[in-house]
N, C-alpha and C positions, 0 to 999 in steps of 0.2 A: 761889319755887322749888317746883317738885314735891316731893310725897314719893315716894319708894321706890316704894311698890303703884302708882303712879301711872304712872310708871315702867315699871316690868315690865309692867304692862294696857296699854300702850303698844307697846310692844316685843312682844309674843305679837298684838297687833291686826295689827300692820304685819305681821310674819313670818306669817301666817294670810293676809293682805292677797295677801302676795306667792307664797304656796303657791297660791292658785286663778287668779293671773295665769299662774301657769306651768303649770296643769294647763292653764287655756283655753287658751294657746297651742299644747302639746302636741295638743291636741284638734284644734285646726283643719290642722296640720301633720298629723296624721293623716288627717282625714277629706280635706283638698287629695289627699295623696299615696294613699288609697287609690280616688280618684275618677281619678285621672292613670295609675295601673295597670289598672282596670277598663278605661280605654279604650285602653291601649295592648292589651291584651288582646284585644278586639274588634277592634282594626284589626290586628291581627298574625294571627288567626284567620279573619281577613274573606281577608286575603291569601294566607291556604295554601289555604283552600278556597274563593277565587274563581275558581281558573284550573281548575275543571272543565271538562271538557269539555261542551258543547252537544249535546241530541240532536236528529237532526235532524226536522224536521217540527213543531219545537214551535210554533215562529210562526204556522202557517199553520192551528192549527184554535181560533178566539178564540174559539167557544161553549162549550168545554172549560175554562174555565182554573179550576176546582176542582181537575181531576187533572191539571194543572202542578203543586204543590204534591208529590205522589208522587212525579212522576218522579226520576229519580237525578243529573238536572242540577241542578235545586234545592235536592238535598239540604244543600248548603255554607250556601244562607240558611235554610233551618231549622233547622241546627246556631247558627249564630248568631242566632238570634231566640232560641232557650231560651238558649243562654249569656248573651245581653246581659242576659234576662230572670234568670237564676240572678246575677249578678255587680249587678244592680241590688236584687235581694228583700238579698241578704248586707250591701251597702253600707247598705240602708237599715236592717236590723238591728242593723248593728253602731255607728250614730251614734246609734236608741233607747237601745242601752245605754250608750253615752257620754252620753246626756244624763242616762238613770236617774241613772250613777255618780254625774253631776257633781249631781243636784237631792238627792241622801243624804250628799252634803258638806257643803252648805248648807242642811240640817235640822240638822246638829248645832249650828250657832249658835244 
């Protein structure tokens, strides 16, 4: 039979055990659901400023298409290219610091 200390160093293993099973999974629940908003984001965004209107004459001069990018008909995909680009830099920030959190957990051992 165990002693007592043996015991309790047992019981605070397991309960430690099961404290960083349940932050991982928080973690990955996070990071799923903050990747499943970013893209509902983007496509809900893609959708209000998809239906701009076209100007015309844009098709017809293809040695130009640097200042395609300017015109006010594209404006909708350069608004979305910085947000995908801003909603992807945040995501990726915010899992570095999930992982910091979670590797200063596991220095205290």
């Amino acid at each position: 039979m165990r002693s007592s200390e043996l015991q309790l160093e047992e019981i605070l293993r397991r309960a430690d055990t099961l404290r960083r099973e349940k932050a991982t999974r928080r973690a990955a629940a996070l990071s799923a659901a903050s990747v499943f908003v970013c893209l509902a984001l983007i496509v809900g965004a893609a959708m209000l400023l998809g239906g701009l209107p076209a100007a015309a004459g844009e098709d017809s001069v293809p040695a130009v298409y640097g200042s395609l990018i300017l015109s006010s008909a594209s404006l909708g995909y350069v608004v979305i290219g910085v947000l995908a680009f801003g909603l992807g830099v945040s995501v990726t920030l915010l899992c570095r610091a999930l992982r910091a959190a979670k590797g200063k957990g596991n220095r205290r051992d």
